[in-house]
N, C-alpha and C positions, 0 to 999 in steps of 0.2 A: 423410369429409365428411357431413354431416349437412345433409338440404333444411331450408327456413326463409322458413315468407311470418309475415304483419302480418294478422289478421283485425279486423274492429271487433264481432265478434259474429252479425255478419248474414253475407250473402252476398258483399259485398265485402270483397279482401282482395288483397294488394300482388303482386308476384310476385316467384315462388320465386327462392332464393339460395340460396347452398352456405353452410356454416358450418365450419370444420375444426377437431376437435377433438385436440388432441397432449397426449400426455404432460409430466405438468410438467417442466421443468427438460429439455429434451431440448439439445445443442451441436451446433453447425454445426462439420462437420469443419474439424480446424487449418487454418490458411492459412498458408504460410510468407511471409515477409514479408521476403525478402532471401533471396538465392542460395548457394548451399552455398559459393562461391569468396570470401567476402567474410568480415568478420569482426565481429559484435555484442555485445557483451555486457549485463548488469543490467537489463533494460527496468523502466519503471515507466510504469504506465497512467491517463489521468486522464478523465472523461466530463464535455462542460460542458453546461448546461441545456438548448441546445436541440439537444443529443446525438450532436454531435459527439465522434467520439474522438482524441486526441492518445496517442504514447506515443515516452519520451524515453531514450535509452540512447544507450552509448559505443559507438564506428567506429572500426575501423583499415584504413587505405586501404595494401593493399601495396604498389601502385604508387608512392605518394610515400613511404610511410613514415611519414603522420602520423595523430595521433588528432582524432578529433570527437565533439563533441557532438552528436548528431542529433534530428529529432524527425520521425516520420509524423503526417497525419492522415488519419482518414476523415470523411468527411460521409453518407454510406450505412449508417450502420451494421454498418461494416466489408468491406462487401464488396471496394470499390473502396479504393487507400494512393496518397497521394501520394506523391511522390519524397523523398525524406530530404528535408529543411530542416537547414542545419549552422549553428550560433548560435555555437559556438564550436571551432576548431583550437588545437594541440601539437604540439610536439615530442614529449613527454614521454605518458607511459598518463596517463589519463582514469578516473577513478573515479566509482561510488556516486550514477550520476545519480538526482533525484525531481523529478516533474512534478505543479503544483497548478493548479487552476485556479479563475477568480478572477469576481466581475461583469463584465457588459459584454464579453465577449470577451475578457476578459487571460488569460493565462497563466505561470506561473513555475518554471523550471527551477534547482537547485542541483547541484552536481556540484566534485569533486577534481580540480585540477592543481595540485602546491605547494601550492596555497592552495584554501579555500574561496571560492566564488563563488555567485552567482546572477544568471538573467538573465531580462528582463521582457518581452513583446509584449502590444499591445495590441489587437492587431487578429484574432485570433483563430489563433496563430501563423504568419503572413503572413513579418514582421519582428519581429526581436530586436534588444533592447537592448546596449550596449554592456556583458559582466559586472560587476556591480558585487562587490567582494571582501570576505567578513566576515572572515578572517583572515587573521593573518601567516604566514610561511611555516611548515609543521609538517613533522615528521621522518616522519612515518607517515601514508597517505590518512585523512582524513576521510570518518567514513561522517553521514549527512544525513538530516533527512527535513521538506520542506516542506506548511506547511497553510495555507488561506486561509478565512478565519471571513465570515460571511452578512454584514459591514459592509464587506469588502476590506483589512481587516488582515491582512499576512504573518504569518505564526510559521513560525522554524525551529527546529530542534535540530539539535542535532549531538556527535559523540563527538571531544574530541582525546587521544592521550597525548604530555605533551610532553617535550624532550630528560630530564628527570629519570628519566623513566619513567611518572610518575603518567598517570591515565586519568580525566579526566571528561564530564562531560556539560552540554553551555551552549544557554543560550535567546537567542534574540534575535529583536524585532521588528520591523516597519516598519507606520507608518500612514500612510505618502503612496505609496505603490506602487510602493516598494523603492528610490526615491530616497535615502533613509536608513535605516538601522538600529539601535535601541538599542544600548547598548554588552551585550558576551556577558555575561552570567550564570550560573553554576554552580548546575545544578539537582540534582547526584547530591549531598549533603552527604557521602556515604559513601568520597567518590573517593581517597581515601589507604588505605583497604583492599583498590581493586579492582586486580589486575594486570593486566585486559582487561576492556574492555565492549563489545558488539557486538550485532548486531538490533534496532535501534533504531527503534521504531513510537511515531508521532503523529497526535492528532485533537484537531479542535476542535468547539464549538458556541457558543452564545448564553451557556452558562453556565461555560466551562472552555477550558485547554488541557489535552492531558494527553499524557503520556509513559511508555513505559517501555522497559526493556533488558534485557540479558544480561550478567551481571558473572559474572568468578572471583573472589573474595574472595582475597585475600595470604595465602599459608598458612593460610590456617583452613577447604577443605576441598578435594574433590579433583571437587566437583560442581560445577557453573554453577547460578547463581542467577538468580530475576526479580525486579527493582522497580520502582518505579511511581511518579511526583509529578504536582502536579495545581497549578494556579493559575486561582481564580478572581478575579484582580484584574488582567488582561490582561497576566499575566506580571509584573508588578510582584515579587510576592513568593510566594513557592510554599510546599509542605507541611515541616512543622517537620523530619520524615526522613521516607526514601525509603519505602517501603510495599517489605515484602519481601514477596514469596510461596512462598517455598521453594524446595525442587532443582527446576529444571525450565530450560524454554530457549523462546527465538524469539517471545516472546511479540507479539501485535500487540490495537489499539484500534481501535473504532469507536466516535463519539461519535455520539448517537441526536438524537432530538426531546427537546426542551425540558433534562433533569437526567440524560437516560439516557447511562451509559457503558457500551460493553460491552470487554470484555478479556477473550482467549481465550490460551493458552500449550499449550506442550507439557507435559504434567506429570509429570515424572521420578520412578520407584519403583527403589528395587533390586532385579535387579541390569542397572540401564543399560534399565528398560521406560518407554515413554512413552505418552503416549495423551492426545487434546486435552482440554483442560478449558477453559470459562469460567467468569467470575463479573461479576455488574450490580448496578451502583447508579446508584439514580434522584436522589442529590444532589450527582452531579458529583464524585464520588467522593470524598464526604467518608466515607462507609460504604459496605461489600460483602455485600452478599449473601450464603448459601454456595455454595460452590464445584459446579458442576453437569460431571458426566459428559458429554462429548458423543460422543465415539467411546471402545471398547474395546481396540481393537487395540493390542498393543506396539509395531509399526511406525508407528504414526501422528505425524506432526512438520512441522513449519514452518508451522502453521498462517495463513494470511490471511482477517481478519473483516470482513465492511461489513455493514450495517444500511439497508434503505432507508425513503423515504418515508412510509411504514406500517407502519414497525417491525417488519419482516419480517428475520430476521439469518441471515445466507449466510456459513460459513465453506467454503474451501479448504483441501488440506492434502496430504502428501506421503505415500504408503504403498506401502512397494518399488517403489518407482523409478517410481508411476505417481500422477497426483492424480486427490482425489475432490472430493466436494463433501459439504454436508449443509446443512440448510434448517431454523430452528423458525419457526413461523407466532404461536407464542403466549409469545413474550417469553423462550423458553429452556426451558419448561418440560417441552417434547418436541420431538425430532427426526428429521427423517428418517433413512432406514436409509441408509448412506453408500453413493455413486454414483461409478462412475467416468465420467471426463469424457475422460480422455485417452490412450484406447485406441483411436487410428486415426492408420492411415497411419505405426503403432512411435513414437506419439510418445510418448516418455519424458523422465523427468524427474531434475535433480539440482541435489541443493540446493536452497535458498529463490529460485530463479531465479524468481520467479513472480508476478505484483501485479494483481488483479482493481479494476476499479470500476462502480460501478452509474450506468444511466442512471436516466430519471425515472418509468421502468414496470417499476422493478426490475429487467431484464435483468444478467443478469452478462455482465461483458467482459475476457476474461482475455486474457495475456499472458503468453510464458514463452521463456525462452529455452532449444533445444535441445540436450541433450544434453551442454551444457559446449563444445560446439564451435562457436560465433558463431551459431548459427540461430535466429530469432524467429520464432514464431509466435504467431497469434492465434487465439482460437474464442470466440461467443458462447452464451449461452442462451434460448430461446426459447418 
């Protein structure tokens, strides 16, 4: 702490205050957020304007036997969770929840049972709408990802393969808030090639939706690939084909101020080495940039990217079983030296379990679920 008065030059002058100065980017140790006896899975985290956090994942209650859909909030900035909120019960597992949030206090939750669904509150998730369903029943979970644009238009995506086997990728909107939906849209042109697509990351802005995944291509090779489509006519009509990037995996999007996208991946070398890359363009991705290094390491994968209010771009990311972080201040052109965040109290990590978002002072609010074994934890930055 550092003292701190107010002079005007002369002899008067305010009195002293403490000032404390920390380390940037320092995390408040994990909080677990549910009991080791209980069972959690997929969290996805959303932060609304006036900083509130929400975060929305699947429950299975072993005393009944059934699943839910749940959701926490904090109004502290984490400190303090309230009691699950459950918007939706099954029989049946519960997949692939994502939580957006919206003007006004709305909120919107997507998630698998049989069917895809999505469910609405208005009130700052108080109460939930009754689910409204975008599809019909499919043979295999639907993986999802919802986003709500600065006017309170929904955008989803989502992945189906249906009983033929084929695998695509469809858009659908809503402009009255989620009373209706466009009809689905095939946005992978490529989906009769791919045998699987998965990791499926969306953002929006003023000037864009945009999208990408993880395909195997049908016999034509033995690697995972990334692509990417963009529509800048409110989903109307999208890129003439998919934007490939090459071998690599898990890629996720932040859409920035005004034309900025950024897209970050894993970026796969032989034999089986990876290491985060991004790339940005400032026209809504009608062009890219080239491709910028962000970490080195072969172990590095599952990246997650946001972008805040000042253009400040914070990825996440997985490196033997523990995440890090890393920070550029000036548009990607340098980065910080990569930080572990999750190195207390054995909390470890596996898989893409993980989904950060930013409040309005940039804070990062991460989310992750423990171990593979139902535990949620939270920690933020400060």
């Amino acid at each position: 702490e550092i003292p701190v008065f107010v002079s005007n030059g002369g002899e008067k002058k305010s009195e002293e205050f403490s000032f404390t100065v920390r380390p940037s980017n320092l995390f408040t140790v994990p909080l677990a957020l549910n009991s080791q006896h209980s069972t959690s899975y997929n969290p996805s985290i959303a932060v609304d304007t006036a900083g509130n956090i929400f975060i929305a994942y699947e429950r299975f209650d072993d005393d009944s036997g059934a699943w839910f859909v749940s959701v926490l909030k904090s109004e502290d900035r984490g400190t303090e969770w309230s009691d699950p909120i459950d918007i939706f019960t099954a029989d049946e597992r519960i997949y692939n929840t994502d939580i957006a949030c919206g003007p006004e206090g709305s909120l919107y939750v997507t998630f698998y049972n049989i069917r895809l669904y999505v469910s609405e509150s208005g009130d700052s998730g108080e109460t939930w709408s009754s689910p409204n369903i975008l599809s019909a029943d499919t043979p295999t979970p639907i993986e999802s990802k919802i986003a709500v644009d600065s006017e309170g238009n929904i955008n989803v995506v989502w992945i189906l393969k249906n009983y033929s086997g084929d695998t695509s990728v469809y858009f659908q909107r809503s402009a009255d808030g989620g009373v209706t939906f466009s009809d689905p849209v095939n946005i992978s042109s490529e989906s009769s090639n791919f045998s699987s697509v998965y990791e499926l990351c969306m953002g929006v802005n003023d000037s864009g939706i945009y999208a990408g995944w993880t395909a195997w291509p049908l016999g034509g090779s033995r690697y995972s690939h990334v692509y990417f489509n963009y529509s800048t006519d409110s989903g109307q009509t999208w890129g003439m084909r998919d934007k490939y990037f090459g071998v690599c995996s898990a890629s996720t999007v932040s859409a920035g101020e005004g034309s900025n996208v950024y897209f970050a991946l894993a970026n796969s070398y032989l034999p089986f080495q990876e290491q985060i890359a991004m790339y940005r363009s400032n026209d809504a991705s009608g062009s890219w940039e080239t491709r910028v290094s962000v970490t080195e390491n072969s172990d590095d994968a599952f990246p997650v990217i946001r972008t805040d209010n000042v253009g400040n771009i914070n990825i996440i990311f997985l490196r033997a079983n523990e995440y890090y972080y890393v920070r550029s201040i000036d548009n990607g052109a340098t980065w910080t030296v990569p930080a572990m965040f999750s190195n207390k109290i054995s909390y470890r990590a596996w898989g893409k379990l993980i989904d950060m978002g930013l409040d309005a002072e940039g804070n990062m609010n991460i989310v992750s679920e423990y171990d593979n074994i139902g535990i949620l934890y939270f920690s933020r930055s400060y």
